[in-house]
VEXTORLUM-870953 format. One record per residue: residue number from 1; residue in one letter; chain; x, z, y of N, C-alpha, C in turn. Coordinates in steps of 0.1 Angstrom, whole numbers, plus 5000, padded with zeros to 4 digits. Atoms other than C-alpha are relative to their C-alpha. Example, Ala and Ser with C-alpha at 12.3 -4.5 7.8 and 13.67 -1.06 7.14 Angstrom:
REM residues 2
{1 "a" "A" {5009 5000 4988} {5123 5078 4955} {5009 5000 5012}}
{2 "s" "A" {4991 5000 4989} {5137 5071 4989} {4992 5008 5011}}
This chain:
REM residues 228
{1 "x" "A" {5011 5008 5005} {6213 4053 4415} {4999 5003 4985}}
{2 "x" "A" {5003 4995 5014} {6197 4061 4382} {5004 4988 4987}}
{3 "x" "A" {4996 5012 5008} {6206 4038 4351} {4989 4993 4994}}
{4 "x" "A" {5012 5002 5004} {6182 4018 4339} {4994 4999 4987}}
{5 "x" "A" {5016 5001 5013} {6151 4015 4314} {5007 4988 4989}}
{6 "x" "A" {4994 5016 5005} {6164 3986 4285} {4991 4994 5002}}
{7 "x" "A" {5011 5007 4999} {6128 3972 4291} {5004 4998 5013}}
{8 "x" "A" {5000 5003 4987} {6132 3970 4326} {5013 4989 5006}}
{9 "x" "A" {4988 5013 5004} {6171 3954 4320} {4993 4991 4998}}
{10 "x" "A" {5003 5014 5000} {6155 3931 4301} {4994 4991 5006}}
{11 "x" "A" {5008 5010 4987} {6130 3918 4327} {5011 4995 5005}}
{12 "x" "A" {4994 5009 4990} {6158 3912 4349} {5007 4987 4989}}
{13 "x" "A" {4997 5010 5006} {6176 3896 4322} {4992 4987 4999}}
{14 "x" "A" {5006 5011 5007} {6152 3874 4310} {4991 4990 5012}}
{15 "x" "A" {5003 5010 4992} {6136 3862 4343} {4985 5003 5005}}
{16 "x" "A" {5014 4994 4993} {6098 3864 4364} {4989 4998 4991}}
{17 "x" "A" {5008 4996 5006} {6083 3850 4339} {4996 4998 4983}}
{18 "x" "A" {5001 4993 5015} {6086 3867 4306} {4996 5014 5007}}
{19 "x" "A" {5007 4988 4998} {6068 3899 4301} {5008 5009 4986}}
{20 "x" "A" {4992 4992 5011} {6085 3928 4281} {4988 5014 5000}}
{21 "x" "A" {5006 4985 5008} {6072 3958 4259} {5010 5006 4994}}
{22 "x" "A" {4994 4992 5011} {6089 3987 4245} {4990 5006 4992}}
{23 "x" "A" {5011 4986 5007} {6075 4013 4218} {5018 5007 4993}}
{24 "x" "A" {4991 4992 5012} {6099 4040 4198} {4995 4996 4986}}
{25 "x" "A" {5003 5000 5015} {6102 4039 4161} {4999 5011 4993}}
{26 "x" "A" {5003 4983 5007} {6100 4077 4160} {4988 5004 4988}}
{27 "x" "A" {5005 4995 5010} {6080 4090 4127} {4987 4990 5001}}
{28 "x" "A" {5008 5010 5007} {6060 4055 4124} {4990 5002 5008}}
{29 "x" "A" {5014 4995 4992} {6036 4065 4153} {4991 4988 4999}}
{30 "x" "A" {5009 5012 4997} {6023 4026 4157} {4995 4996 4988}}
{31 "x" "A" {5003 5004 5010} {6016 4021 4121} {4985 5001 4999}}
{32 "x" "A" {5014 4999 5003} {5981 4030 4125} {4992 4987 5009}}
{33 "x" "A" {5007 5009 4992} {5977 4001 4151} {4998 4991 4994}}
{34 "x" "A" {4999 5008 5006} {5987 3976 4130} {4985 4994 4996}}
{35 "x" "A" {5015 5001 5003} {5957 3952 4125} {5001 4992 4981}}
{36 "x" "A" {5000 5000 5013} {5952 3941 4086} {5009 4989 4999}}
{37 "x" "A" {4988 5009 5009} {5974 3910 4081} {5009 5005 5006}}
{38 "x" "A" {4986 4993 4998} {6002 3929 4097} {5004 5006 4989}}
{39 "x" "A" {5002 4990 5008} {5993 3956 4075} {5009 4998 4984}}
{40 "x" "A" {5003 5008 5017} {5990 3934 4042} {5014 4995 5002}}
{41 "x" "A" {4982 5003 5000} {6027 3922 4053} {5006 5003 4994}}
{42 "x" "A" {4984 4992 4998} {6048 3950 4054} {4992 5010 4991}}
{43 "x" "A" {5005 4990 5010} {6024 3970 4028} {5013 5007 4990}}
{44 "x" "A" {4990 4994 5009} {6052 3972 4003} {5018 5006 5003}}
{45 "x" "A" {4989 4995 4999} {6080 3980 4021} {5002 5014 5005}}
{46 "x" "A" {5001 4990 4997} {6098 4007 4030} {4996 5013 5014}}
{47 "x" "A" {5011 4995 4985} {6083 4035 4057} {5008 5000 5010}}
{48 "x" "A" {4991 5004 4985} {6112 4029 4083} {4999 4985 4999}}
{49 "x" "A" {5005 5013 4998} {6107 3994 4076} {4991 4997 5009}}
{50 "x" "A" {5012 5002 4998} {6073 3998 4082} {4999 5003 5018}}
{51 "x" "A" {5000 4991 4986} {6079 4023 4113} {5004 4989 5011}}
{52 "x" "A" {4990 5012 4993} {6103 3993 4127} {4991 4989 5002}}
{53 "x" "A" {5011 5009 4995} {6075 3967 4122} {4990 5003 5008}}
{54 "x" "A" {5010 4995 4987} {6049 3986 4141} {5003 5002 5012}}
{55 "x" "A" {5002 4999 4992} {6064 3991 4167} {5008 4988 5005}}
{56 "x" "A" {5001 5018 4992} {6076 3956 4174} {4990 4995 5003}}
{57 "x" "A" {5015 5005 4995} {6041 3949 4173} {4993 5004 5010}}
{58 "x" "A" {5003 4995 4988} {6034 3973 4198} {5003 4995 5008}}
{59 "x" "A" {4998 5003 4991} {6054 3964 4218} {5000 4985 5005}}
{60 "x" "A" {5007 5011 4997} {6044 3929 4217} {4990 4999 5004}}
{61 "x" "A" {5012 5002 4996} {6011 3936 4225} {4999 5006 5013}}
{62 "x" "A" {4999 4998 4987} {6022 3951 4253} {5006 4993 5010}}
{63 "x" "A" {4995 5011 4992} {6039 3924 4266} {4990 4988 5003}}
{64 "x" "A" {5008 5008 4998} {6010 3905 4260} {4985 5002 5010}}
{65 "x" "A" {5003 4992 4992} {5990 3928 4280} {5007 4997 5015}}
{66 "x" "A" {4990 5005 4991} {6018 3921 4308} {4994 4986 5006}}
{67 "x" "A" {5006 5013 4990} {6008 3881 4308} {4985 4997 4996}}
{68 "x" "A" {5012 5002 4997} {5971 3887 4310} {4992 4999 4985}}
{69 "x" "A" {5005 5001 5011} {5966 3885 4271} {4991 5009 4990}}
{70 "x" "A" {5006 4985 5013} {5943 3901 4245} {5007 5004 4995}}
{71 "x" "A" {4989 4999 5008} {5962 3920 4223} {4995 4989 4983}}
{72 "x" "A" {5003 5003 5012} {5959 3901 4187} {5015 5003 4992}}
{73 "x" "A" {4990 4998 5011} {5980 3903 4155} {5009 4990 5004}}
{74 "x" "A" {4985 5009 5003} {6014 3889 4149} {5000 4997 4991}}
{75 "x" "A" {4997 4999 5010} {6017 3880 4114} {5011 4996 5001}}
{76 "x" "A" {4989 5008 5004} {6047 3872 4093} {5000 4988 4996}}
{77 "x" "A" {5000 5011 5010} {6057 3840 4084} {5008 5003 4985}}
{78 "x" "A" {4992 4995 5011} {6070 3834 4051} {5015 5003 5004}}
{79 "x" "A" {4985 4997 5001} {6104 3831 4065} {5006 5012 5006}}
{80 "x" "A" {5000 4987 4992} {6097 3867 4079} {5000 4998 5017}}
{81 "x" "A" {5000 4999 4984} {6096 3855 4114} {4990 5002 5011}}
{82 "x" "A" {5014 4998 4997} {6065 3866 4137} {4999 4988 5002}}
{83 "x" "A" {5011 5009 5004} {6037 3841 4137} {4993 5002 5017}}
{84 "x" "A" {5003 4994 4986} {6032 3841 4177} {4984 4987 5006}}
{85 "x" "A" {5012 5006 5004} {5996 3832 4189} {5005 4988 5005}}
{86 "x" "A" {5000 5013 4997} {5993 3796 4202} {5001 5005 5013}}
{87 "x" "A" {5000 5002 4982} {6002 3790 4237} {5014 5010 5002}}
{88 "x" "A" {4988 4992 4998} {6032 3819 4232} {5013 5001 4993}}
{89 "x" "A" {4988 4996 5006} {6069 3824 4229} {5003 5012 4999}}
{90 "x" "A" {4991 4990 4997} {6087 3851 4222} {5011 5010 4990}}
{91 "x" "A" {4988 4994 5008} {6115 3874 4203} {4998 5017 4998}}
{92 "x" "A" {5006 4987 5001} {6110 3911 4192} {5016 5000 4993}}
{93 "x" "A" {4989 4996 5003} {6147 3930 4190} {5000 5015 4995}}
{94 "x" "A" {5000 4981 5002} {6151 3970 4174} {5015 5002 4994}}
{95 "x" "A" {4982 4990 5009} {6183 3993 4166} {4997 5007 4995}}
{96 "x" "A" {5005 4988 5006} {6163 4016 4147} {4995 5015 5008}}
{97 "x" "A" {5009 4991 4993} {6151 4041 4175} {4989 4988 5012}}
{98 "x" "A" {5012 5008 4989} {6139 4012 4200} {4998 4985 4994}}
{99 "x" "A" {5003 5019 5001} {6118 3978 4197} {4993 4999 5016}}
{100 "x" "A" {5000 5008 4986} {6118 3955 4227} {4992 4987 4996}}
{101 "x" "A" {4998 5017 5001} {6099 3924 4228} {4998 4994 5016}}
{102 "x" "A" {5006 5009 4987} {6094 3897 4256} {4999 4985 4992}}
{103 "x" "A" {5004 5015 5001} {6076 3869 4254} {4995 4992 5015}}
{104 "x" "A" {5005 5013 4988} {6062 3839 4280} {4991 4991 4992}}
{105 "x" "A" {5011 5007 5004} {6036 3817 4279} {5010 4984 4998}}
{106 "x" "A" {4990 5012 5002} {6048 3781 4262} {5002 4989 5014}}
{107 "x" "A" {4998 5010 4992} {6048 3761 4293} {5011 5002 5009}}
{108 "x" "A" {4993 4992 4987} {6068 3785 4314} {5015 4999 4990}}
{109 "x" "A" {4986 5003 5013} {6097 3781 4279} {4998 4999 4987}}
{110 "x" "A" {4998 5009 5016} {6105 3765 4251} {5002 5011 4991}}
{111 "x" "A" {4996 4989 5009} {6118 3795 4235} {5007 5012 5007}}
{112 "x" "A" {4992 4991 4997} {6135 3829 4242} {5007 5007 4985}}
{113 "x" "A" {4994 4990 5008} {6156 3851 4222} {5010 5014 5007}}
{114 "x" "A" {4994 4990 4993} {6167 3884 4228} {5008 5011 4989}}
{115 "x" "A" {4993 4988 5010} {6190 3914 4207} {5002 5010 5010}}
{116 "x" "A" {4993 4992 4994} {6199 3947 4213} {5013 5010 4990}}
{117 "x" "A" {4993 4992 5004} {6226 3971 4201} {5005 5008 5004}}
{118 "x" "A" {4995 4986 4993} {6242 4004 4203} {5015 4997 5013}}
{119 "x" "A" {4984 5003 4997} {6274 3999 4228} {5011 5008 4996}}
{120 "x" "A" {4987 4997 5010} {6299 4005 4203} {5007 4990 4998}}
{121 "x" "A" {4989 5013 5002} {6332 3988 4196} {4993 4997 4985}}
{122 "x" "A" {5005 5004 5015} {6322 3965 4165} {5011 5004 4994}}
{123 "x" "A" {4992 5000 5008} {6344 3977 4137} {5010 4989 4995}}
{124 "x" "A" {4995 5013 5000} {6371 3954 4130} {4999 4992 4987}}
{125 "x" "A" {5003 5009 5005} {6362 3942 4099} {4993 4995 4997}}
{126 "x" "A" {5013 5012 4995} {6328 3928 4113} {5005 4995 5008}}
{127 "x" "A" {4995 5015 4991} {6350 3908 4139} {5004 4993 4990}}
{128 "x" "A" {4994 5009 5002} {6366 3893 4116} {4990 4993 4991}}
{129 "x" "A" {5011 5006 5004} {6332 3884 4097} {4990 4992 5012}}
{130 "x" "A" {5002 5007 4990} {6318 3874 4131} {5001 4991 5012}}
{131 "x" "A" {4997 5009 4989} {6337 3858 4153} {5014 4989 4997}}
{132 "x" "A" {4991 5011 5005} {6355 3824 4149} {5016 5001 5006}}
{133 "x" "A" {4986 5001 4996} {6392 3817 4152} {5003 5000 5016}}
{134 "x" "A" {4996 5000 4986} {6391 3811 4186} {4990 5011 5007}}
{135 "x" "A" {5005 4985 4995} {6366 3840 4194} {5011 5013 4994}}
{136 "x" "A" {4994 4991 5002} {6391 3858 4179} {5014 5001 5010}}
{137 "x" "A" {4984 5008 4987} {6422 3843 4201} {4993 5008 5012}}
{138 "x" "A" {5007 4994 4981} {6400 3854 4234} {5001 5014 4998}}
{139 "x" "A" {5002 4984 5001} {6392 3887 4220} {5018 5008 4998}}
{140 "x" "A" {4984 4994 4998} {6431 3892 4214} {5008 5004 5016}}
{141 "x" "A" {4994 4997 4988} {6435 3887 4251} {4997 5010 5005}}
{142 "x" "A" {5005 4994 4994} {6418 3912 4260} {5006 5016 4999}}
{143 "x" "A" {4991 4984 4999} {6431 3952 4266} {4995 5005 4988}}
{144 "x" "A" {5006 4996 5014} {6425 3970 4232} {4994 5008 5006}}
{145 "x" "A" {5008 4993 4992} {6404 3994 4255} {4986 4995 4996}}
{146 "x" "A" {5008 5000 4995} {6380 3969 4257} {4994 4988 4989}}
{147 "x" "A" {4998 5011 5010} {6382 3941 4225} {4988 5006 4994}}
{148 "x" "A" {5010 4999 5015} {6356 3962 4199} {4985 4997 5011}}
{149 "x" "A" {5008 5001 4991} {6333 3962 4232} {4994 4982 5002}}
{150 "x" "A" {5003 5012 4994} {6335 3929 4241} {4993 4991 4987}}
{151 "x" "A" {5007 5008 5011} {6332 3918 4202} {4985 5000 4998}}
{152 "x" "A" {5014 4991 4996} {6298 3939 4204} {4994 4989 5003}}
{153 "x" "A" {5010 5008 4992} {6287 3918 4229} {4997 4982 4999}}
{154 "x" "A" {5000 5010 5005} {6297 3890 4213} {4991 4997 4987}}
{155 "x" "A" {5014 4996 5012} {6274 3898 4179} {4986 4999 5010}}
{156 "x" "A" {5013 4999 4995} {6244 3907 4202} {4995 4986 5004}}
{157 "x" "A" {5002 5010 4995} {6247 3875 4223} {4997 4989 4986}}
{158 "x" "A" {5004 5011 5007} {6248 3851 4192} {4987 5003 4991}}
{159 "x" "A" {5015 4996 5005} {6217 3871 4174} {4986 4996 5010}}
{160 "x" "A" {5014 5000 4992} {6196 3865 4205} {5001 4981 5006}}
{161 "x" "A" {4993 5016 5001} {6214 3823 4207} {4992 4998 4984}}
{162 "x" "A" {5007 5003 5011} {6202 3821 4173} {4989 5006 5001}}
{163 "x" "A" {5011 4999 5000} {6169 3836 4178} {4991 4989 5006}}
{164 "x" "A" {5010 5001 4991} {6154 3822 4206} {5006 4981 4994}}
{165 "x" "A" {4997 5017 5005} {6169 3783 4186} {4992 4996 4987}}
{166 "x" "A" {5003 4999 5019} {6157 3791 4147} {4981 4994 5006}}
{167 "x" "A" {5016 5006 5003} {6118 3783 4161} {5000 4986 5001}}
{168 "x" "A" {4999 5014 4993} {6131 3748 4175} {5009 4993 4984}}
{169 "x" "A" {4998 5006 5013} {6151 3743 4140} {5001 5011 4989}}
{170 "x" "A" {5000 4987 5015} {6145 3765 4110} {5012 4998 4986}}
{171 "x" "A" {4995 5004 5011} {6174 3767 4093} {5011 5018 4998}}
{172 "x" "A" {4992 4993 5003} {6199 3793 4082} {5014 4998 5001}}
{173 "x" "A" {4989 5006 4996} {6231 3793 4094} {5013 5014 5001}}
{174 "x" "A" {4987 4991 5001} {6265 3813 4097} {4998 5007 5015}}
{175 "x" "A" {4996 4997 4988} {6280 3830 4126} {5015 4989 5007}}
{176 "x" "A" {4990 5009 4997} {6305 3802 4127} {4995 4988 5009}}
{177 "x" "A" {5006 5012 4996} {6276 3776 4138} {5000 5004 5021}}
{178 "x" "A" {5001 5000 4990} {6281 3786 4173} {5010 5009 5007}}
{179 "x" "A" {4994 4993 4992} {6308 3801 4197} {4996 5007 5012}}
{180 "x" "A" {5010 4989 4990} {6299 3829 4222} {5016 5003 5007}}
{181 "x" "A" {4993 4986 4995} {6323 3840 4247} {4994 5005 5016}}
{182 "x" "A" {5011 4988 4992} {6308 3868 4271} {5012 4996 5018}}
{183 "x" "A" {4994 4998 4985} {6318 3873 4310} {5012 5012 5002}}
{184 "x" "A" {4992 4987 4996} {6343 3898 4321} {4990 5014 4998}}
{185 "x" "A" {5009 4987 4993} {6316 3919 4334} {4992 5006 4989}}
{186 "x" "A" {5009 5000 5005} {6295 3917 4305} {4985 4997 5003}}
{187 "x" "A" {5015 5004 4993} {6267 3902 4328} {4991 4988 4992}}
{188 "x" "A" {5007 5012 5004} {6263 3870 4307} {5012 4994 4990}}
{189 "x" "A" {4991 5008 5006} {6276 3845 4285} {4999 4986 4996}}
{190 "x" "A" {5001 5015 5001} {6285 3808 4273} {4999 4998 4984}}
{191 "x" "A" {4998 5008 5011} {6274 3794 4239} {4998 4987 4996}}
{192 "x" "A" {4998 5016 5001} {6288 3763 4226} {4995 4998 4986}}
{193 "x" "A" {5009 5003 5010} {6266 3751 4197} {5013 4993 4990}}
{194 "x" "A" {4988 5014 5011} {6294 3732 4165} {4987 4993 4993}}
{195 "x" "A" {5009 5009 5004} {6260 3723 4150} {4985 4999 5010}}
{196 "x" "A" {5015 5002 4992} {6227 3704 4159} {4988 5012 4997}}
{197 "x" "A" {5016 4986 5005} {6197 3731 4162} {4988 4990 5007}}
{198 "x" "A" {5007 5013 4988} {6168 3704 4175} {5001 4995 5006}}
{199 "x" "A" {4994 5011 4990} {6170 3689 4203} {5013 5003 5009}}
{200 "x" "A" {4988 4992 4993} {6205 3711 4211} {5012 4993 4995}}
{201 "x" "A" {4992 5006 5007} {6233 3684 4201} {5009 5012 4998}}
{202 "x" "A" {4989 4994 5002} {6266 3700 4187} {5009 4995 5014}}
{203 "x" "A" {4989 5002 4983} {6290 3708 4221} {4985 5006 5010}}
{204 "x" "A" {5015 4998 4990} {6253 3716 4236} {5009 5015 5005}}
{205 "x" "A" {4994 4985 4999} {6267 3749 4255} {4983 5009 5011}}
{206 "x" "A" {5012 4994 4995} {6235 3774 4267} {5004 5015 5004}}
{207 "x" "A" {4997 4989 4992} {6238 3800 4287} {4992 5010 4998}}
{208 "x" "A" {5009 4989 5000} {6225 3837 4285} {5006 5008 5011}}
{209 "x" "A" {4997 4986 4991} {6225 3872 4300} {5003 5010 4995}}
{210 "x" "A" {4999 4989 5006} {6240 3903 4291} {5001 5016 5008}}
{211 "x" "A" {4999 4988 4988} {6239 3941 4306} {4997 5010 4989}}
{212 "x" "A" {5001 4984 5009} {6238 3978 4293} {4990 5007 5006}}
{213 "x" "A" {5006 4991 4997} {6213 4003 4294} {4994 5007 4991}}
{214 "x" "A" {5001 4987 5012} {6204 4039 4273} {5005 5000 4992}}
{215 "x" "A" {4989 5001 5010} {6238 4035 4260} {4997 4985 4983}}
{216 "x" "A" {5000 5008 5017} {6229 4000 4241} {5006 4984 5008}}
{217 "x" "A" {4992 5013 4993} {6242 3960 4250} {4987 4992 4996}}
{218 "x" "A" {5011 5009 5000} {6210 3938 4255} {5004 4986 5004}}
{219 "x" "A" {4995 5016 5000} {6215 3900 4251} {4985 4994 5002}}
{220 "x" "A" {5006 5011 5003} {6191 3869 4264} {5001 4991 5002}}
{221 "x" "A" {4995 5018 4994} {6188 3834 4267} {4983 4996 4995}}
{222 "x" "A" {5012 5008 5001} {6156 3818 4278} {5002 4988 4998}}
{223 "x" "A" {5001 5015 4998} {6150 3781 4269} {4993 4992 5011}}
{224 "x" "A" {5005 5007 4997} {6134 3762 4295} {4991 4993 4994}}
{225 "x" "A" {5010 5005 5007} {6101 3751 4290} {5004 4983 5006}}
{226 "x" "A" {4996 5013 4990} {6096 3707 4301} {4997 5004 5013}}
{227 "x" "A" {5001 5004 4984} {6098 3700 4336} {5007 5013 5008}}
{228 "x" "A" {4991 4987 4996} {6118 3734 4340} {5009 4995 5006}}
């Protein structure tokens, strides 16, 4: 059996119905799509920056494409976060060769968030920047084989726990504000909130998904839209 697509991972991850887009970030190809307030955004920064915003856009529009949508602009908000049209959720993740996004229409979820990264052991002196006393106690249990791996997936999962939360409370927060620990398998994982993010009390614990594919660790966690 072949390995899979990370776009196509992510569908399963993420569920029937969220729609996903890729595009490459190779030599800025999408920057010519960009429609003017995109444009007027990311004007002054720099051209892998730039390269990296275009093709998040792309590949949002190709997701939107997916659930029956025109394509339209994304802007930024001021707090840099896309500006998604009315009626849509969604998350836009890149490692500097690929951007992923998926989104869903708001009724179908409240929110999503998604990350991806290379599958490499995290260096150890980002665990000890990322993961709390007792993510560090778990990660000790584990075979030194498989500890920088599992930290990895521990980073990805709380980037895509804090994404798919920051629309429901805008705030800025540590890696401390929430505990992550992952599956054996790396299929999924549990996070336990220490603070309130909207209507997510502290102890709230939310569940995601996690899986590998073209050597990278993709993390989601849909919200539930009401009546979900």
């Amino acid at each position: 059996m072949s390995a899979p697509r990370a776009d196509d991972l992510l569908r399963r991850l993420c569920g029937p119905t969220v729609a996903v887009g890729r595009a490459d970030t190779a030599h800025g190809a999408h920057a010519a799509g960009l429609f003017p307030v995109e444009a007027a955004a990311i004007a002054r920064a720099r051209p892998a920056r730039i390269a990296e915003f275009a093709a998040g856009r792309a590949a949002a529009r190709l997701a939107m494409a997916e659930l029956g949508l025109s394509p339209c602009a994304v802007a930024m908000r001021p707090d840099r976060a896309p500006d998604w049209p009315a009626g849509v959720v969604g998350s836009i993740a890149h490692d500097g060769a690929l951007c992923l996004a998926a989104l869903s229409r708001a009724g179908d979820l409240r929110a999503i968030g998604i990350d991806t990264e290379p599958a490499l052991d995290l260096p150890a002196d980002l665990i000890e920047e990322i993961a709390t006393p007792h993510e560090r106690a778990w990660l000790d249990g584990r075979d030194a084989g498989s500890r920088g791996r599992m930290a990895r997936a521990i980073f990805v999962a709380k980037e895509a726990t804090y994404k798919a939360l920051y629309p429901l409370s805008p705030q800025v927060v540590g890696f401390d504000a929430m505990q992550v620990i992952p599956d054996a398998q790396l299929r999924g994982f549990a996070a336990t909130l220490a603070i309130r993010f909207g209507p997510f009390a502290a102890g709230s614990v939310l569940n995601g998904r996690l899986g590998r594919a073209e050597g990278r660790i993709i993390a989601a966690l849909a919200l539930p839209g009401a009546g979900h």
